[in-house]
Each structure stands twice: as structure tokens, then as C-alpha cells.
VOPAGU-2260 file (C-alpha; in pm, 1 decimal, decimal comma):
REM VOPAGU-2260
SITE   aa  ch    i         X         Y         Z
SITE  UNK   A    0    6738,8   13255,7   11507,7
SITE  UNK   A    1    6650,6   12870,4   11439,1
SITE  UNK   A    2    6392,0   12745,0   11261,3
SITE  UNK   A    3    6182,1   12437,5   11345,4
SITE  UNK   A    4    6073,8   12191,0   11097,0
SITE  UNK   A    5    5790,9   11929,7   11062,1
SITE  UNK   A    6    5957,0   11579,3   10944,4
SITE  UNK   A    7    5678,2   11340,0   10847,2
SITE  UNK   A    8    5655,7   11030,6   10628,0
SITE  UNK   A    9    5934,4   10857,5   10835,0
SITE  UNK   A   10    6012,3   10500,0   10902,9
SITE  UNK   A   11    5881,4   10380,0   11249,7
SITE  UNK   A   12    6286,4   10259,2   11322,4
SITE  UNK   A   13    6418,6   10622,3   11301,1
SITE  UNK   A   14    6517,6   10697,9   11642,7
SITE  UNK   A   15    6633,7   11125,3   11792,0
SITE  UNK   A   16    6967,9   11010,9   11755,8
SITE  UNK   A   17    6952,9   10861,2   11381,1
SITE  UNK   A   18    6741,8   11180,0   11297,0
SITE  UNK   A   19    6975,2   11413,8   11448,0
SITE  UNK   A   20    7281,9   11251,1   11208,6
SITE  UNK   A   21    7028,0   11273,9   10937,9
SITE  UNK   A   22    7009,8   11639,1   10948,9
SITE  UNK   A   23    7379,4   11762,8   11109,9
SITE  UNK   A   24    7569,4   11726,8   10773,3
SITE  UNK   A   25    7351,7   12032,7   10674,5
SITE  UNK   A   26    7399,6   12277,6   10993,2
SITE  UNK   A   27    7359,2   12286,7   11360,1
SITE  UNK   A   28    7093,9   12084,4   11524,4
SITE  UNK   A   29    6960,5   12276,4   11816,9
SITE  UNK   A   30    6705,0   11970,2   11904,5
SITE  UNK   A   31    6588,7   11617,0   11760,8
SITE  UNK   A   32    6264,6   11501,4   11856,5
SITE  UNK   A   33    6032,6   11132,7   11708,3
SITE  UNK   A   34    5715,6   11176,7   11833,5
SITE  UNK   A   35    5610,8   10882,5   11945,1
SITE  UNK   A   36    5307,5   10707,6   12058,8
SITE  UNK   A   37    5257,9   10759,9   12481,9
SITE  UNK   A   38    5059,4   10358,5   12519,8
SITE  UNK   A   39    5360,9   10128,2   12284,6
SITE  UNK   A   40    5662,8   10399,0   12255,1
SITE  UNK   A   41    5676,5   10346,7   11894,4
SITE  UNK   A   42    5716,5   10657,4   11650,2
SITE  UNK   A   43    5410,7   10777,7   11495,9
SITE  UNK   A   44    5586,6   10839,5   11170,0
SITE  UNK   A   45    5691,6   11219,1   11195,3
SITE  UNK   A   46    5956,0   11445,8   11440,0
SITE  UNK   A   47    6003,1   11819,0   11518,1
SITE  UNK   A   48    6415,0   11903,1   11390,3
SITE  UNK   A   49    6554,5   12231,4   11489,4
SITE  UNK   A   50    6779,0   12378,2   11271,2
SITE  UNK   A   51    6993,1   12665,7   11478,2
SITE  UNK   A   52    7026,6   12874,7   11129,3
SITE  UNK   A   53    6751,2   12945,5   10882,6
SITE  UNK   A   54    7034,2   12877,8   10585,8
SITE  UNK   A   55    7110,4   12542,8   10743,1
SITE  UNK   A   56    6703,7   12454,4   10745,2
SITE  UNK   A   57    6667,5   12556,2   10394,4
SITE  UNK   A   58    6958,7   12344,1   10261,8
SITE  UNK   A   59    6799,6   12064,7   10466,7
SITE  UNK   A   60    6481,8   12124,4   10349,7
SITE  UNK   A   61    6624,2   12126,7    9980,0
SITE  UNK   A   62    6867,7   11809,7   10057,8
SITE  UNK   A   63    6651,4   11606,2   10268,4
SITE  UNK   A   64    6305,7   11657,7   10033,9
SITE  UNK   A   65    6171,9   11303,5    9924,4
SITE  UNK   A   66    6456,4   11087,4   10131,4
């Protein structure tokens, strides 16, 4: 079973796809999401990643801490 993780502190240019090559070095990702703003489109600075492994989350989690 996956595991979903809250991604915040992120640079309004981060798009899914940029996020989604962020993360895939470290496992499968199931889904990709930047939330973004519904009035301009533009990313409100965090995204939903799911990992489809709870290993592959926690190395991500580890790796990807502070970036």
C-alpha cells in the first residue's frame, strides 16, 4: 500500500511533471499533484506525491528533506 505525502515550501515554477521527476529516482510515483490556485492557475506553494511503496516514501522523505 502507498503512502501519500504533503510537499510544501515549493517554488511557484514547479509544475506535476517536474515534481513527479523530483520524486521517481526514489520509487514508484502512483500520482503528482501542485495545488494550485482555482482564480490565476498558479501553485500555491505545496503538492500531494504518492509514493506506491511506504520504503520508497521514506527514502524520499529522508532524500528530499530541506531541497
Amino acid at each position: 500500500m502507498g503512502k501519500k505525502l504533503y510537499v510544501g515550501n515549493m517554488s511557484y515554477d514547479v509544475d506535476n511533471s517536474t515534481l513527479e521527476q523530483m520524486f521517481a529516482p526514489h520509487g514508484t510515483v502512483e500520482s503528482a499533484q501542485v495545488i494550485t490556485d482555482r482564480m490565476t492557475g498558479r501553485c500555491k506553494g505545496f503538492a500531494l506525491v504518492e509514493m506506491a511503496e511506504n520504503d520508497a516514501a521514506q527514502r524520499a522523505i529522508t532524500e528530499l528533506n530541506g531541497k
